[in-house]
C-alpha positions as CSV (number, residue, x, y, z in Angstrom):
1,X,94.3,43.6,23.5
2,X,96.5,42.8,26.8
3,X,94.3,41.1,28.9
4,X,96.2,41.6,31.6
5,X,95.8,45.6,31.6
6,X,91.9,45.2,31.9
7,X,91.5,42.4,34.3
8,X,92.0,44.5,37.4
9,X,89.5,47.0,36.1
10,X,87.3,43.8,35.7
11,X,87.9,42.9,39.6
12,X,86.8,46.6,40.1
13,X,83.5,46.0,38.7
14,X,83.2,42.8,40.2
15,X,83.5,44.0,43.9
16,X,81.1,47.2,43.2
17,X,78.5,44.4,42.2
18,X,79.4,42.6,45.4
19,X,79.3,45.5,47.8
20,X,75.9,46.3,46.0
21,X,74.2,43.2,46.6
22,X,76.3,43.2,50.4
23,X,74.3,45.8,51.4
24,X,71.1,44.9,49.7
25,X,71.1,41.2,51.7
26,X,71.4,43.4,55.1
27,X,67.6,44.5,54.2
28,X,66.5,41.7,51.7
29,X,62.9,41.2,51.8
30,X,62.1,37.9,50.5
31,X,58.6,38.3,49.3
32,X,60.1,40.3,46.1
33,X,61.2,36.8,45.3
34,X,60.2,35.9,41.7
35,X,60.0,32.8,39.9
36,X,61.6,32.1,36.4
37,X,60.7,28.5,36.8
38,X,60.6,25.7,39.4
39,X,63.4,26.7,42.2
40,X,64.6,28.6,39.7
41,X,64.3,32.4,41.7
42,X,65.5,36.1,40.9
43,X,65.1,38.9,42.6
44,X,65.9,43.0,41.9
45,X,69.0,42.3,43.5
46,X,70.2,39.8,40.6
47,X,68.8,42.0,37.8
48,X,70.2,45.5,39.2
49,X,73.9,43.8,40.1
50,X,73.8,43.1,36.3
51,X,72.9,45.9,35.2
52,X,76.3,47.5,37.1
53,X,78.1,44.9,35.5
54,X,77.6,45.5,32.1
55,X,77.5,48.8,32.7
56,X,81.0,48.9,33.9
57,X,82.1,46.4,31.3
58,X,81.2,48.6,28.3
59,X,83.4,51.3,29.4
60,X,86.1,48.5,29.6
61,X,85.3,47.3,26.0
62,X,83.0,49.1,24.3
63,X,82.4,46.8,21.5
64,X,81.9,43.8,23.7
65,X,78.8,42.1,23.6
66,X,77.0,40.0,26.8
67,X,75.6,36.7,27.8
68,X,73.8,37.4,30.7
69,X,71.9,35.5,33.2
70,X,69.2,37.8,33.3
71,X,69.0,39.0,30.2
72,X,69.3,42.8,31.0
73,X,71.1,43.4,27.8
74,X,71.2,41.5,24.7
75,X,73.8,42.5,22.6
76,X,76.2,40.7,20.6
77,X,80.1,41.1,20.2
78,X,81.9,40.3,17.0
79,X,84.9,39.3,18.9
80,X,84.4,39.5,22.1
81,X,81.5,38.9,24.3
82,X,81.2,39.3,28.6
83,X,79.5,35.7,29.8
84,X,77.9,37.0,33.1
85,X,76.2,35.7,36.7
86,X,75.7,38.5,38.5
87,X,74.5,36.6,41.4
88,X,75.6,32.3,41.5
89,X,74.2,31.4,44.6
90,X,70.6,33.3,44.6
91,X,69.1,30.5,46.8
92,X,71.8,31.1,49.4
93,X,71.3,34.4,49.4
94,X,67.5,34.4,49.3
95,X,68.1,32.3,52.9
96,X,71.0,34.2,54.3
97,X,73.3,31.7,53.4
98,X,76.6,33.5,53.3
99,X,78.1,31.5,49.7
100,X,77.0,33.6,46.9
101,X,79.6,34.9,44.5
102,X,79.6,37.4,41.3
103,X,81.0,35.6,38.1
104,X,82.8,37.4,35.0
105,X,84.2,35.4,32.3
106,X,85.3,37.3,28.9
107,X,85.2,35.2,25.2
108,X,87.0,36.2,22.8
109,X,85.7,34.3,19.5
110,X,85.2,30.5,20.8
111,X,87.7,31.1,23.4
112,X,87.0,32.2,27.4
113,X,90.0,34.2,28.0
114,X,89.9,35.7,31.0
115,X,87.4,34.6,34.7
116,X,86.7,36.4,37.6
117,X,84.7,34.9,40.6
118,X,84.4,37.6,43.6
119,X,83.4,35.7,46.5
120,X,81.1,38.3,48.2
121,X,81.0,37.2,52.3
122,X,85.0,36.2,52.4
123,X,86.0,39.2,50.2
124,X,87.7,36.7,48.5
125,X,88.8,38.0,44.5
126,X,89.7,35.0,42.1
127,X,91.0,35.8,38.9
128,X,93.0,34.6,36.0
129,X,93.2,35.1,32.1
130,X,95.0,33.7,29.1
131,X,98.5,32.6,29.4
132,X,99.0,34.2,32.7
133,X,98.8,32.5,36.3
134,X,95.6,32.5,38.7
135,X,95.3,34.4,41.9
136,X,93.4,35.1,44.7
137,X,93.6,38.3,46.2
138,X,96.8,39.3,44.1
139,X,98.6,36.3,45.4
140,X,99.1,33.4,42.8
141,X,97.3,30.2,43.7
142,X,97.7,26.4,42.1
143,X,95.3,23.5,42.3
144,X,96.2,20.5,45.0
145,X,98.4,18.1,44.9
146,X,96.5,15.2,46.3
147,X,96.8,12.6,43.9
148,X,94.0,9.7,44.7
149,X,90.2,10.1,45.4
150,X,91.0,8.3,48.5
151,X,92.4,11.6,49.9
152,X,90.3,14.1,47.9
153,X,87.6,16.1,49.1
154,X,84.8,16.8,46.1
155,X,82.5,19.3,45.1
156,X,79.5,18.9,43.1
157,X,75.9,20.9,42.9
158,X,72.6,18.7,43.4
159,X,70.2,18.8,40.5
160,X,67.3,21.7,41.3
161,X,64.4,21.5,38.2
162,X,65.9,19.2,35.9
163,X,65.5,15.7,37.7
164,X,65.8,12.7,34.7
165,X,69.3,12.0,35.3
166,X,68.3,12.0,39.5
167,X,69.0,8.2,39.9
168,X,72.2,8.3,38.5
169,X,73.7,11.1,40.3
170,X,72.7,9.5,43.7
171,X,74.3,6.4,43.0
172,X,77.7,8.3,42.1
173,X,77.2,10.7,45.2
174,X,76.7,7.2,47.3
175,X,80.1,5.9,45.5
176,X,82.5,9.3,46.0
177,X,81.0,9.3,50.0
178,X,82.1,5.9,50.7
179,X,85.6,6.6,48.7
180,X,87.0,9.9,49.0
181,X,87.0,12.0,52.4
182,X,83.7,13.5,51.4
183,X,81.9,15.7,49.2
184,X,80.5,19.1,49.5
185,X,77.7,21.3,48.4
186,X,78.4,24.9,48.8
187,X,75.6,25.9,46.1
188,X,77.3,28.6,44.0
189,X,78.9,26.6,41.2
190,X,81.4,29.8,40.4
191,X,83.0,29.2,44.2
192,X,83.3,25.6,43.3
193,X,85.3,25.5,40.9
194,X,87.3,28.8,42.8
195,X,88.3,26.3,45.5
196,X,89.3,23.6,42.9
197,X,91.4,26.4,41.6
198,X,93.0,26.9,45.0
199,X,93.2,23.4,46.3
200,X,90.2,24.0,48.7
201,X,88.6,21.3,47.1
202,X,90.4,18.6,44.3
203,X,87.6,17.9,42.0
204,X,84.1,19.6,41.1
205,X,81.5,17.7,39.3
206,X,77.7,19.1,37.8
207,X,75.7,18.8,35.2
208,X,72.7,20.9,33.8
209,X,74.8,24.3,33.9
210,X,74.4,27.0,32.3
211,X,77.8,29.3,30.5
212,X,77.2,31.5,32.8
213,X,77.9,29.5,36.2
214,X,81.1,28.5,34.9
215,X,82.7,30.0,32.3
216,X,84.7,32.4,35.0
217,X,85.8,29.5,36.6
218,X,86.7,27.2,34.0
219,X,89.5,30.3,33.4
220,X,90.6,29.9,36.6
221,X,90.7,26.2,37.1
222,X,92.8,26.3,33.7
223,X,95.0,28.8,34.6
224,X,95.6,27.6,38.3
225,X,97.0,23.9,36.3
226,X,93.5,22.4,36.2
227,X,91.5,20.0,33.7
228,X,88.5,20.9,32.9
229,X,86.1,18.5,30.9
230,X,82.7,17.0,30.1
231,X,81.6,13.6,31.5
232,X,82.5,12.1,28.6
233,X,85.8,13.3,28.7
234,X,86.0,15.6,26.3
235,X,86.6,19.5,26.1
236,X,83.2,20.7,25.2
237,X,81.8,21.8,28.5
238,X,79.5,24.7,27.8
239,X,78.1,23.1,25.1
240,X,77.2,19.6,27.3
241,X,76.0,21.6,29.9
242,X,78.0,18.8,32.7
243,X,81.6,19.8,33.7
244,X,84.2,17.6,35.7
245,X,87.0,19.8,37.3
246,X,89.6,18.6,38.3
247,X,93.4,19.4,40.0
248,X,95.1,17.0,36.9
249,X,96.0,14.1,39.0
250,X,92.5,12.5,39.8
251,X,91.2,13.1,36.3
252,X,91.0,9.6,35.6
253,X,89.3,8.2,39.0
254,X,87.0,10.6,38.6
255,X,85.7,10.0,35.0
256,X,86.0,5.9,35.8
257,X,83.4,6.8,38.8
258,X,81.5,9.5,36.3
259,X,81.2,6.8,34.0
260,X,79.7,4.4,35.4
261,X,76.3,6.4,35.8
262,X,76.3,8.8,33.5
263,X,76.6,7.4,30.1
């Protein structure tokens, strides 16, 4: 399969989910909240966006299976299986916070092949797949060239239900603030590692995530001339459930700092 002959039909998908859940935050009432644990919230805007999303991914490739977020479908793929988030940034959008994205990411055995991250308020399209370049909005993008913490700006997500590793995330917040030109919490891990992809931001670090948040934008990061890794510095990310991203030149600072707090 040419991965490059689907993946605009994949951005197609993409931005129908995102003009549904557009016009659904216009009206959003926020007492058909529900809880799946603690901060942990979905609403029928999560649930129905993936339901057009796998929808539209079966007639792309029908044997496919899906690993979804919300667990609308449950099927398995022999070969190749969708890995979705139909809504990364559900707080945000809950509070009319305008950073919310929809996340796409195809795996073909062990491998994610192809990511798309749609960007919902900025109508911003990231994509990439295998052996191929990464874009934004049909124009090819690379991560920065900045090539010290000193003069990077960072990304990272701030821990939500799972607190036991709270104390050392702090102290390595406190660290990259007093050393780099500052760090950022947009809240939609997807549009994280999107900007490391385009040199918004030079590194993205999390940990308790789920395939779903990232495995569109691990592609990308890749594909833009990115490193992705786990805190430990190796390649198994989905599997650790932490992620470092990084534009290749501040890998090292980065996993010294890591290191230190996370052991």
């Amino acid at each position: 399969m040419a991965l490059q002959n689907i993946i605009n039909q994949v951005i197609e998908v993409a931005k129908q989910a995102g003009d549904f859940i557009r016009q659904e935050r216009r009206s959003f009432d926020p007492d058909k909240i529900e809880y799946k644990g603690l901060n942990d919230m979905v609403s029928y805007v999560d649930k129905n966006a993936e339901r057009i999303i796998v929808e539209g991914l079966k007639k792309i490739l029908p044997e496919s299976g899906f690993i979804t977020e919300e667990k609308t479908t449950t099927t398995v793929g022999e070969r190749y299986n969708w890995i979705i988030d139909p809504l990364d940034g559900t707080t945000n959008f809950i509070h009319g916070v305008p950073a919310f994205s929809v996340s796409i990411a195809l795996k073909e055995y062990d491998e994610l092949v192809l990511g798309v991250v749609y960007e919902i308020n900025q109508d911003e399209c990231f994509s990439a797949c295998k052996d191929e370049p990464a874009y934004l909005n049909g124009k090819q993008i690379s991560v920065s060239k900045n090539n010290t913490v000193a003069t990077s700006l960072i990304a990272t997500g701030f821990p939500y239900y799972d607190f036991t590793k709270q104390a050392a995330y702090i102290e390595l917040f406190t660290e990259l603030m007093k050393t780099s030109h500052g760090l950022r919490r947009i809240g939609s891990a997807a549009v994280d590692l999107a900007y490391t992809a385009c040199g918004r931001f030079d590194s993205f670090y999390e940990y308790n995530l789920n395939a779903w948040d990232v495995a569109a934008g691990i592609v990308i990061v890749k594909q833009a001339g990115g490193e992705i890794l786990n805190f430990k510095g190796g390649s198994e990310v989905l599997e650790a459930r932490e992620l470092l991203a990084t534009n290749g030149k501040i890998t090292g600072e980065m996993l010294s700092a890591i290191q230190k707090y996370f052991k």
